[in-house]
MDTraj code that builds the backbone (N, CA, C; nanometers):
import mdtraj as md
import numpy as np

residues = "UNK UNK UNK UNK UNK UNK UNK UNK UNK UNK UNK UNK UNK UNK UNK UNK UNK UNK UNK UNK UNK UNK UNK UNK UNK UNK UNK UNK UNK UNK UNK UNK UNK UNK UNK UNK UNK UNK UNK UNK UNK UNK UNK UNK UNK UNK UNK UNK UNK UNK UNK UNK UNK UNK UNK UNK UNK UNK UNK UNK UNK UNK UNK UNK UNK UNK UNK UNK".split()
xyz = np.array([
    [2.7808, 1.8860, 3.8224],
    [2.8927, 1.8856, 3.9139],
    [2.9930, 1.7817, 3.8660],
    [3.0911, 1.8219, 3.8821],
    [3.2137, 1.6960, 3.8201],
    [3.2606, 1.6362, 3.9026],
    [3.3507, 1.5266, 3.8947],
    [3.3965, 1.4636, 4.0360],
    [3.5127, 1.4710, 4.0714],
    [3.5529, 1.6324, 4.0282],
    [3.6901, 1.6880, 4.0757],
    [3.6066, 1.7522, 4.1956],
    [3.5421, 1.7929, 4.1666],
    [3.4412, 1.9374, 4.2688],
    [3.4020, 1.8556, 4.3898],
    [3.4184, 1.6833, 4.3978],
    [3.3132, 1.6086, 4.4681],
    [3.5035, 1.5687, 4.5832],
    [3.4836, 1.5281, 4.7248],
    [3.5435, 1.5048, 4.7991],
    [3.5122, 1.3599, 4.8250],
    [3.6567, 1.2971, 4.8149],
    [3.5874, 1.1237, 4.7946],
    [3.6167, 1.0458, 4.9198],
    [3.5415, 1.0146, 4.9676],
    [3.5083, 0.9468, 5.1487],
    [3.5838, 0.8336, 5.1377],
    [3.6001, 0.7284, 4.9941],
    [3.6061, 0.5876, 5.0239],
    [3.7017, 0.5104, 4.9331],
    [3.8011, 0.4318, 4.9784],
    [3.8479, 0.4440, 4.8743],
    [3.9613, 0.5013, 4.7975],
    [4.0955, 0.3696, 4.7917],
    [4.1951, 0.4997, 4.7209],
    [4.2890, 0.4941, 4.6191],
    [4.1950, 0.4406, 4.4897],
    [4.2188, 0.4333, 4.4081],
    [4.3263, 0.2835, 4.3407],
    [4.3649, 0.1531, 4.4377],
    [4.3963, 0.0647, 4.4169],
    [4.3428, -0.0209, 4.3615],
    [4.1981, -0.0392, 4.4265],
    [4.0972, -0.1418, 4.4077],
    [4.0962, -0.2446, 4.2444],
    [3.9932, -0.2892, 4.2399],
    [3.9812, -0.3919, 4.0720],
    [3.8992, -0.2736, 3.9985],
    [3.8972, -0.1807, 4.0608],
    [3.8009, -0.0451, 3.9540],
    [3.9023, 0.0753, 3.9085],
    [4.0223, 0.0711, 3.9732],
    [4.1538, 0.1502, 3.9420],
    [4.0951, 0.2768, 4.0098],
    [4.1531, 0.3583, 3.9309],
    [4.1377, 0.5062, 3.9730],
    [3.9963, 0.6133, 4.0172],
    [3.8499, 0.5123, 3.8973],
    [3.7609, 0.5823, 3.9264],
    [3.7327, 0.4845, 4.0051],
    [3.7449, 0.3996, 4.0425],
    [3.7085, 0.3041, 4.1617],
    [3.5679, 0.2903, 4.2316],
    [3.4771, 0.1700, 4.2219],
    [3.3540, 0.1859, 4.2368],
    [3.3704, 0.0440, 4.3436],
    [3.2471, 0.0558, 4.4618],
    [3.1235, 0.1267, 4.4899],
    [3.2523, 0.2431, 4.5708],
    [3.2288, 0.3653, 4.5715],
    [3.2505, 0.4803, 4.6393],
    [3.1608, 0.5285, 4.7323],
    [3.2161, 0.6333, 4.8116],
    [3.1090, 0.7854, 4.8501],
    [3.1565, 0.9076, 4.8508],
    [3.1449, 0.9813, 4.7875],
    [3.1834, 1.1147, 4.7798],
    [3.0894, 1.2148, 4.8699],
    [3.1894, 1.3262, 4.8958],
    [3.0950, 1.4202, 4.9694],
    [3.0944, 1.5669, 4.8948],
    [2.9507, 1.6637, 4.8672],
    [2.9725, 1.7326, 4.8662],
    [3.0114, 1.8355, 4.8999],
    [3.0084, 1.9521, 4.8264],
    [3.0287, 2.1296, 4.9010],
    [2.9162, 2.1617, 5.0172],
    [2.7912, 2.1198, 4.9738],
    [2.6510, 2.1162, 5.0132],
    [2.6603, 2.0342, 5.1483],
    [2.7532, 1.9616, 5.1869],
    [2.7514, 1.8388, 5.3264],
    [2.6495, 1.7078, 5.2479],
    [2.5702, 1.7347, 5.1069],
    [2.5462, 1.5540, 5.0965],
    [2.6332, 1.4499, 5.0784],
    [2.5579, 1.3661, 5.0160],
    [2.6687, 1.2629, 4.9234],
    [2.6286, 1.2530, 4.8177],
    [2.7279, 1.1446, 4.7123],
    [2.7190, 1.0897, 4.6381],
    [2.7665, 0.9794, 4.5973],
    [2.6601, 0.8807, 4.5836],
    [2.7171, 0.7458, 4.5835],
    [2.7298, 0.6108, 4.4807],
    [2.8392, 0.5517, 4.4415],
    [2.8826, 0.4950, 4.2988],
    [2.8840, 0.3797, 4.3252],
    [2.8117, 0.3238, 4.2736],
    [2.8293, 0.1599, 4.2729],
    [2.7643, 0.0569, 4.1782],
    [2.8013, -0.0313, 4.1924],
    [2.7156, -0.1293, 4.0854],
    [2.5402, -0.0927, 4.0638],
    [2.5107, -0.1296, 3.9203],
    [2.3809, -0.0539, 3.8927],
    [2.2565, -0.2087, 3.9748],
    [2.2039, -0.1699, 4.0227],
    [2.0908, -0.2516, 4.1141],
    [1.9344, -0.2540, 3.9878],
    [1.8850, -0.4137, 4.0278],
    [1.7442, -0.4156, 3.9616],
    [1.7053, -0.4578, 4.0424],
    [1.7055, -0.4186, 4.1759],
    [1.6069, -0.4299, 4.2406],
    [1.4625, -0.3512, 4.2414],
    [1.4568, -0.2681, 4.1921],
    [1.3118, -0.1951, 4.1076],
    [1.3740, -0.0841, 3.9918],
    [1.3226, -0.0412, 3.9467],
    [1.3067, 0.0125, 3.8219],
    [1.3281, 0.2031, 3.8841],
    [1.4182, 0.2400, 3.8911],
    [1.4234, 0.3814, 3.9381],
    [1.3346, 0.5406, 3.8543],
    [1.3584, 0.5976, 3.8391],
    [1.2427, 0.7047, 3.7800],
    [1.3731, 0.7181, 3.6805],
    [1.3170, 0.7481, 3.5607],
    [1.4214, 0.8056, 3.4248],
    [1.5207, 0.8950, 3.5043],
    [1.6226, 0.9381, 3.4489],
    [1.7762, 0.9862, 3.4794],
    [1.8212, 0.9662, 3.6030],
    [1.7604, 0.8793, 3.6890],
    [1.8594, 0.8161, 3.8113],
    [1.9475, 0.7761, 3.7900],
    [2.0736, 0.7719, 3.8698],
    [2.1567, 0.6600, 3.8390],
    [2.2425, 0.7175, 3.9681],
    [2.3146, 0.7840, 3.9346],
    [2.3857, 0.8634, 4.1100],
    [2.2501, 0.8873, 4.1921],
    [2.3035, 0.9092, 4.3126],
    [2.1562, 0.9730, 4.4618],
    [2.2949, 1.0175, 4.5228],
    [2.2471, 1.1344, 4.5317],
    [2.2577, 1.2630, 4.6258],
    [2.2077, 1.2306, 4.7528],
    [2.2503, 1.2360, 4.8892],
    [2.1259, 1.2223, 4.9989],
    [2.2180, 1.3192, 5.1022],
    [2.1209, 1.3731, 5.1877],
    [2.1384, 1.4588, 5.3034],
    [2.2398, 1.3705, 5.3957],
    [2.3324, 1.3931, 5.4939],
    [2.4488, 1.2925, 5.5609],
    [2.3445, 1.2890, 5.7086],
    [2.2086, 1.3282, 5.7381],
    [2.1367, 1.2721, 5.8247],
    [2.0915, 1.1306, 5.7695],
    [2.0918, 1.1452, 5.6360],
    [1.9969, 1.0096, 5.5839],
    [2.0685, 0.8739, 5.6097],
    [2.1999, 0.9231, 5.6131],
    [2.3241, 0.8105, 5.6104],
    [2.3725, 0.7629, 5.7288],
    [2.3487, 0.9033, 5.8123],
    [2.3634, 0.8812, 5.9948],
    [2.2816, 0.8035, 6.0335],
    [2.1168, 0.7898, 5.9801],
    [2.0171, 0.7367, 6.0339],
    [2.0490, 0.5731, 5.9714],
    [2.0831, 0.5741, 5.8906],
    [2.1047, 0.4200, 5.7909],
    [2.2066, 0.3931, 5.8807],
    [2.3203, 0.4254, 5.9201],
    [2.4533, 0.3464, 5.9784],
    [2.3510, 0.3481, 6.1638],
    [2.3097, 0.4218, 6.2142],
    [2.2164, 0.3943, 6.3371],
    [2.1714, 0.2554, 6.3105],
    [2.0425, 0.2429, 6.1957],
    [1.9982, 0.1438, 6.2004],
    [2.0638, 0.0224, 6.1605],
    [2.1823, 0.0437, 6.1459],
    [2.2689, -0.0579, 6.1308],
    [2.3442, -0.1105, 6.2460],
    [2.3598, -0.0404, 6.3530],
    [2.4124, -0.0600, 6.4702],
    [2.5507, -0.0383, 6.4563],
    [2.6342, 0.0537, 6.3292],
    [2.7380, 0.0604, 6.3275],
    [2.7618, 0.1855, 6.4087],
])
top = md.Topology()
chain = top.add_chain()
for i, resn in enumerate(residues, 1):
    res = top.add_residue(resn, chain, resSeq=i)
    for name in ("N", "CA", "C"):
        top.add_atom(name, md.element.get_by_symbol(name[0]), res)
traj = md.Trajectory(xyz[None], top)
């Protein structure tokens, strides 16, 4: 999928990341996401991670438990 095809939630293109501008969230065709941001070592992810895709319940439930 390219990130013409992707609908971008966050973000508009001013920032210190310019145009592709990072951390983002994009949304798909599908209703997930996709989300760009600095690469984390906080554990070691499975080979070809690097974007996550997630269902927009997963994100509803994360901003819940956030109290936002």
């Amino acid at each position: 999928m390219a990130r013409e095809e992707l609908t971008r939630l966050t973000g508009n293109g001013n920032g210190e990341c310019g145009e592709d501008g990072c951390p983002n969230v994009y949304r798909t065709e599908r209703g997930t996401f996709v989300v760009q941001g600095d690469v984390s070592d906080a554990f070691a992810p499975q080979p070809g991670e690097g974007l996550v895709e997630i269902p927009e319940s997963v994100l509803r439930e994360a901003f819940r438990a956030l109290g936002w």
